[in-house]
C-alpha positions as CSV (number, residue, x, y, z in Angstrom):
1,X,122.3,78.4,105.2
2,X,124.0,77.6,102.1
3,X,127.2,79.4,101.4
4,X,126.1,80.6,97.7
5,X,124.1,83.2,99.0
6,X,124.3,85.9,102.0
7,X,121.4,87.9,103.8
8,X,122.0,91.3,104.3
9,X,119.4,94.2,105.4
10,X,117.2,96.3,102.7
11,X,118.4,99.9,101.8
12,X,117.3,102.0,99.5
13,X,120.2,102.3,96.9
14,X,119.4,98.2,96.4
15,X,115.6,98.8,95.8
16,X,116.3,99.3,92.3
17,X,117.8,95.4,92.3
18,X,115.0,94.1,94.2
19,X,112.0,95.8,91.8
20,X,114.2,94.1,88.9
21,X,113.5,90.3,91.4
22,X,110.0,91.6,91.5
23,X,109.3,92.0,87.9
24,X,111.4,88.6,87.2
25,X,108.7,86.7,89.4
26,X,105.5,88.2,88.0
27,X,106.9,88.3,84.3
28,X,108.0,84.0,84.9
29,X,104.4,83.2,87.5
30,X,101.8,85.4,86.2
31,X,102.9,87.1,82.9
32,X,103.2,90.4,83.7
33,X,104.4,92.8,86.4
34,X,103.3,95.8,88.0
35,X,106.7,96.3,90.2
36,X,107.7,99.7,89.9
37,X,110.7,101.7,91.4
38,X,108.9,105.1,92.3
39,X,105.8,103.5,93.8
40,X,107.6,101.2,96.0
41,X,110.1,104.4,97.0
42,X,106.6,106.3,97.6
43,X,105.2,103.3,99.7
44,X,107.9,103.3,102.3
45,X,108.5,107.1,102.7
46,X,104.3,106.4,103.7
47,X,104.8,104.7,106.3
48,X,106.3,105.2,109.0
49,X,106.4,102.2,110.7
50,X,108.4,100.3,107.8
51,X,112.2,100.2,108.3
52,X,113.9,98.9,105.4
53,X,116.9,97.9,107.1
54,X,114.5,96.2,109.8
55,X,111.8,94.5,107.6
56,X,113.5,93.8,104.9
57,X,116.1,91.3,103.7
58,X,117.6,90.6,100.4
59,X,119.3,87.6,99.0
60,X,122.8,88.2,97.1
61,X,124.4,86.3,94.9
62,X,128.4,87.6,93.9
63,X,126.9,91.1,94.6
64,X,123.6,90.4,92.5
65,X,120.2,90.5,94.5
66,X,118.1,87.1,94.1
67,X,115.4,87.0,96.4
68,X,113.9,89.2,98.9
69,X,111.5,88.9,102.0
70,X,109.4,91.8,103.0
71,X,107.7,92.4,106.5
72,X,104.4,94.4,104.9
73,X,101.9,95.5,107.1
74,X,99.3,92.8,106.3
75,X,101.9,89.8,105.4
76,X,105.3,88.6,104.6
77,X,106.2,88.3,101.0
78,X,109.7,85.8,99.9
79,X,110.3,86.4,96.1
80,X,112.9,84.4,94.6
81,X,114.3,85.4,90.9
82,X,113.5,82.1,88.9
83,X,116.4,82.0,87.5
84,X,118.5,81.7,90.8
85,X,116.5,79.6,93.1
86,X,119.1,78.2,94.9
87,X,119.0,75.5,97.5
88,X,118.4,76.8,100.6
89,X,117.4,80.5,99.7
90,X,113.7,80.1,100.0
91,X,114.2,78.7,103.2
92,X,116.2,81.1,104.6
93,X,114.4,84.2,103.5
94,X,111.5,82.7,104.9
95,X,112.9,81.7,108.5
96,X,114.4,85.7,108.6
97,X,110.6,86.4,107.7
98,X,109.1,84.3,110.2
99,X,111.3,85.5,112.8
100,X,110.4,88.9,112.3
101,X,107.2,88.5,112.3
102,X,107.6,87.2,116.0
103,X,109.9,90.1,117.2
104,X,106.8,92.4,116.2
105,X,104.0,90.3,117.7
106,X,102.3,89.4,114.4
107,X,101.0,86.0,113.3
108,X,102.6,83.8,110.5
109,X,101.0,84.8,107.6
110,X,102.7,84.9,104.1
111,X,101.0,86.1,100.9
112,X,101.9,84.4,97.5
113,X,99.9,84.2,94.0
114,X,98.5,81.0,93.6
115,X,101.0,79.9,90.7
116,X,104.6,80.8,92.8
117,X,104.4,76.6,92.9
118,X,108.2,76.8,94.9
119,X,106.5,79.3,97.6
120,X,103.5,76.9,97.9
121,X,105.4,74.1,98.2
122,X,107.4,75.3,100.7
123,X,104.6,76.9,102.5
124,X,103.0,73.7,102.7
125,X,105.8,71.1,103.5
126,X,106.2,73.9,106.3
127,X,102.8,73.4,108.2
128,X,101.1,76.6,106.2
129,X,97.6,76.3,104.9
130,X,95.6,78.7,103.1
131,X,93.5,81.0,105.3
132,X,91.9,83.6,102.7
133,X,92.2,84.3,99.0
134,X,92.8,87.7,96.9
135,X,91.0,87.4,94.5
136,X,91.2,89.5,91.4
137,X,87.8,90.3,89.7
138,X,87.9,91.6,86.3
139,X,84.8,92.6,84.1
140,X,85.8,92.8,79.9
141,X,83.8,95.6,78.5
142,X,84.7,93.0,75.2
143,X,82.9,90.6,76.7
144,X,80.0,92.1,78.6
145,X,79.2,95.1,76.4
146,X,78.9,98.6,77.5
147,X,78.4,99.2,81.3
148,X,74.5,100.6,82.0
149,X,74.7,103.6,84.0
150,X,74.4,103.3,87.4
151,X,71.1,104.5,89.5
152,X,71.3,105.9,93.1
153,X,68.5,105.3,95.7
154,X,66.4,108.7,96.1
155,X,68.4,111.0,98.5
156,X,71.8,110.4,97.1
157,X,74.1,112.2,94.2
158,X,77.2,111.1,92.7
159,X,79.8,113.6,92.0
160,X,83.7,113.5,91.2
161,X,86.4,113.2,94.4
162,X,88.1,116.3,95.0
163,X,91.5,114.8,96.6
164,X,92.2,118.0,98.8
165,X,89.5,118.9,99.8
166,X,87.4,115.2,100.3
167,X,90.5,113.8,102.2
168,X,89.3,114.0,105.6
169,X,86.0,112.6,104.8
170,X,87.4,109.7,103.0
171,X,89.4,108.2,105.0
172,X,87.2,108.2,108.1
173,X,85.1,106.5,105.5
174,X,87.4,104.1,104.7
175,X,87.9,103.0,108.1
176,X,84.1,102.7,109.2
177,X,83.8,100.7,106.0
178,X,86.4,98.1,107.0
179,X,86.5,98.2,110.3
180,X,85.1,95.1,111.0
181,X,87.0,93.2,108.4
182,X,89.6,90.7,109.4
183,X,92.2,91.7,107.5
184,X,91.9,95.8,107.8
185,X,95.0,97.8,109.2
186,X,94.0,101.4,109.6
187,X,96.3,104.3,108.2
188,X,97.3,107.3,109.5
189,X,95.6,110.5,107.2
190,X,99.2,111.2,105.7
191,X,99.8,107.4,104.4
192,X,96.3,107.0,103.5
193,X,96.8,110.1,101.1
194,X,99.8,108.8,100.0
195,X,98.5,105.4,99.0
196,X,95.7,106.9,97.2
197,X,94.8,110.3,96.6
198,X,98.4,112.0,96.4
199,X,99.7,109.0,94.4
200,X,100.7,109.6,91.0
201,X,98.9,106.4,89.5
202,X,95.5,108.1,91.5
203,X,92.7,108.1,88.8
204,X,90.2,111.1,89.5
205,X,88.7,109.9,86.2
206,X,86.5,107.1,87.7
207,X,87.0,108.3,91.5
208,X,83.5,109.5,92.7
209,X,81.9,110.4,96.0
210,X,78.3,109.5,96.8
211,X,76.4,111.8,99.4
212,X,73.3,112.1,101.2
213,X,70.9,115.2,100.7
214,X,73.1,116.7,103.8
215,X,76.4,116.7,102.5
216,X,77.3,113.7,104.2
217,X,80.2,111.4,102.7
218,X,78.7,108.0,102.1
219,X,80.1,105.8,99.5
220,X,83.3,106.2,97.2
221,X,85.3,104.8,94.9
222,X,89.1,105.1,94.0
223,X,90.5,104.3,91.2
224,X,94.4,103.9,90.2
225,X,96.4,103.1,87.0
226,X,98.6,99.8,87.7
227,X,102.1,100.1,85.7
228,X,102.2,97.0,83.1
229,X,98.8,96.7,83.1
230,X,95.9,97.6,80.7
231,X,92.6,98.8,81.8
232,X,91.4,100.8,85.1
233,X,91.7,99.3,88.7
234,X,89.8,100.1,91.2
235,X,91.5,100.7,94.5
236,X,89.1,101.1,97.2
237,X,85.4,100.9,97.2
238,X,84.2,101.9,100.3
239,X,80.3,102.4,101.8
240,X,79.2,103.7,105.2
241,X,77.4,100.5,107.3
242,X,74.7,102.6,107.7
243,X,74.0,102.9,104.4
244,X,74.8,100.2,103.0
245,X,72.1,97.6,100.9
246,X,70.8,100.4,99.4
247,X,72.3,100.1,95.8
248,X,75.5,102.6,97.0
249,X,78.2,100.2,95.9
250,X,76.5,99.0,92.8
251,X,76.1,102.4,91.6
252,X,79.7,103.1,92.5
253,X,81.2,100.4,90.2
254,X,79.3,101.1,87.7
255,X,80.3,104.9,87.6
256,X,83.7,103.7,87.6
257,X,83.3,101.0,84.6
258,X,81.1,104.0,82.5
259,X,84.5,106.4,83.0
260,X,86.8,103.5,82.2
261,X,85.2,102.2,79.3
262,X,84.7,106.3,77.9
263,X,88.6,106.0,78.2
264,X,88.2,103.3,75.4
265,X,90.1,101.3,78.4
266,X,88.8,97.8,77.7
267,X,88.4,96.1,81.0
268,X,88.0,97.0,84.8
269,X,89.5,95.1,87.7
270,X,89.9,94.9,91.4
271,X,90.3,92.6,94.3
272,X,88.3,91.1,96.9
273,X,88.7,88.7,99.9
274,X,87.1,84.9,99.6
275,X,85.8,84.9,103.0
276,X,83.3,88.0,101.6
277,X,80.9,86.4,100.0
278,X,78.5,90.1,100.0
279,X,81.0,91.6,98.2
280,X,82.1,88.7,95.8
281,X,78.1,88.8,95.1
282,X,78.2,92.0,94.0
283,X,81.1,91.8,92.0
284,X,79.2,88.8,90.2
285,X,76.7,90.6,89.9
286,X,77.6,93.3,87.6
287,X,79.5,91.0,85.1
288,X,82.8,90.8,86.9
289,X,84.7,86.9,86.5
290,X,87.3,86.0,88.9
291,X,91.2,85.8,88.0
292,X,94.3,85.4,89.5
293,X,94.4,84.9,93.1
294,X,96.9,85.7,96.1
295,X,96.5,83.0,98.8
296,X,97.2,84.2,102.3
297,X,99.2,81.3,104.1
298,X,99.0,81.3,108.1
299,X,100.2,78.8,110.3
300,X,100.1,78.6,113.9
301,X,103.7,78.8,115.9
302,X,105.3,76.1,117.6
């Protein structure tokens, strides 16, 4: 390892330095930034599992944090400030990474936006290849003109999320909706909460619930405010297997793009795997046009 730089374990009284290396790389790769002190602080009080001393690692420089490599639950990220991406660093956040990926029994996989070009590079030259996509989809109420408002199938009602009381419901939805996917980690009640409903950037505006004649919890969307960046985001939208192709979804998103654009909000956004091509279907389908994209590198280990 180069001697410019040292490693030393996460800690919360240098979070503050490693949001400012956060908001460096989106501002210099992607123009904007959504890294945000009290949201990251909420994130890891939510889980449990996360140690910072443990899964994460920051790069310093005379004192000054440069880099960091976090152990998330679905990936490791390596951020590098762009304007000290010295020899070596990359490297060496990534072996720490890589390492501590193996000490908790997960595969290599390393998420990075498409236009980090020193993290792809390095990726690749390092036997990584791209095994799914992120892929933002945005609709421009600008562009596409007011949203029409949605219809449900007979049997069904829409109505706004109560967070309190709808918690329970929702996130037993939330796991029978992505159980099956490849890249779902389930969450404890308290962190799913946390990530959503009792989050302060939680948007009840264009959260809604659809159930069946009996009450039953079938579809729902969550929305969230993302700092640093205009319009509404849609967090989660979830709908029960057995009811899905039945219009739930559709009618979802565009509940959520009527009380976003009624918030004179100009565009709507969310993100959505490559490898689901239903989904990305949908999404097409009701005027959304793809963005920027975080490519999931995996590779196997020697």
């Amino acid at each position: 390892m180069a001697a410019c730089f040292q490693l030393r374990p996460g800690s919360d009284d240098r979070l503050a330095d490693v949001v400012g290396v956060l908001r460096a790389v989106g501002l210099h790769h992607l123009g904007h930034s959504s890294a945000d002190l009290a949201t990251i602080r909420e994130r890891v009080a939510a889980d449990p599992a996360f140690d910072l001393t443990r899964d994460q690692r920051i790069a310093e420089v005379d004192g000054e944090v440069v880099g960091v490599a976090t152990v998330n639950p679905e990936a490791l990220n390596v951020d590098v400030h762009p304007e000290h991406d010295h020899p070596g660093l990359r490297e060496a956040l990534l072996h720490w990474g890589e390492a501590r990926l193996g000490e908790l029994g997960r595969p290599l996989c390393v998420q990075t936006p498409s236009t980090t070009a020193p993290t792809v590079a390095l990726l690749q030259a390092s036997g990584y290849r791209v095994d799914r996509s992120y892929i933002e989809m945005v609709r421009r109420f600008t562009d596409t003109g007011p949203p029409a408002l949605p219809r449900l199938p007979d049997g069904y009602r829409l109505r706004p999320i109560d967070p309190s009381a709808d918690l329970i419901a929702l996130h037993a939805l939330d796991d029978r909706a992505f159980a099956t996917r490849p890249d779902y980690h389930p969450e404890g009640l308290e962190e799913f909460a946390a990530r959503h409903l009792s989050h302060r950037h939680f948007a009840g505006e264009w959260s809604h619930l659809v159930v069946a004649a009996d009450g039953t919890a079938c579809g729902s969307v969550l929305g969230a405010r993302r700092p640093g960046r205009a319009g509404g985001y849609i967090a989660v939208l979830a709908v029960e297997p057995e009811h899905q192709h039945r219009g739930l979804g559709r009618a979802l998103l565009l509940s959520a793009f009527a009380a976003i654009a009624a918030l004179t909000l100009e565009s709507a956004s969310l993100h959505v795997a490559s490898d689901n091509p239903r989904a990305l279907d949908l999404y097409t389908g009701v005027d959304m046009a793809a963005g920027e994209r975080i490519d999931a590198y995996r590779r196997e280990r020697p």
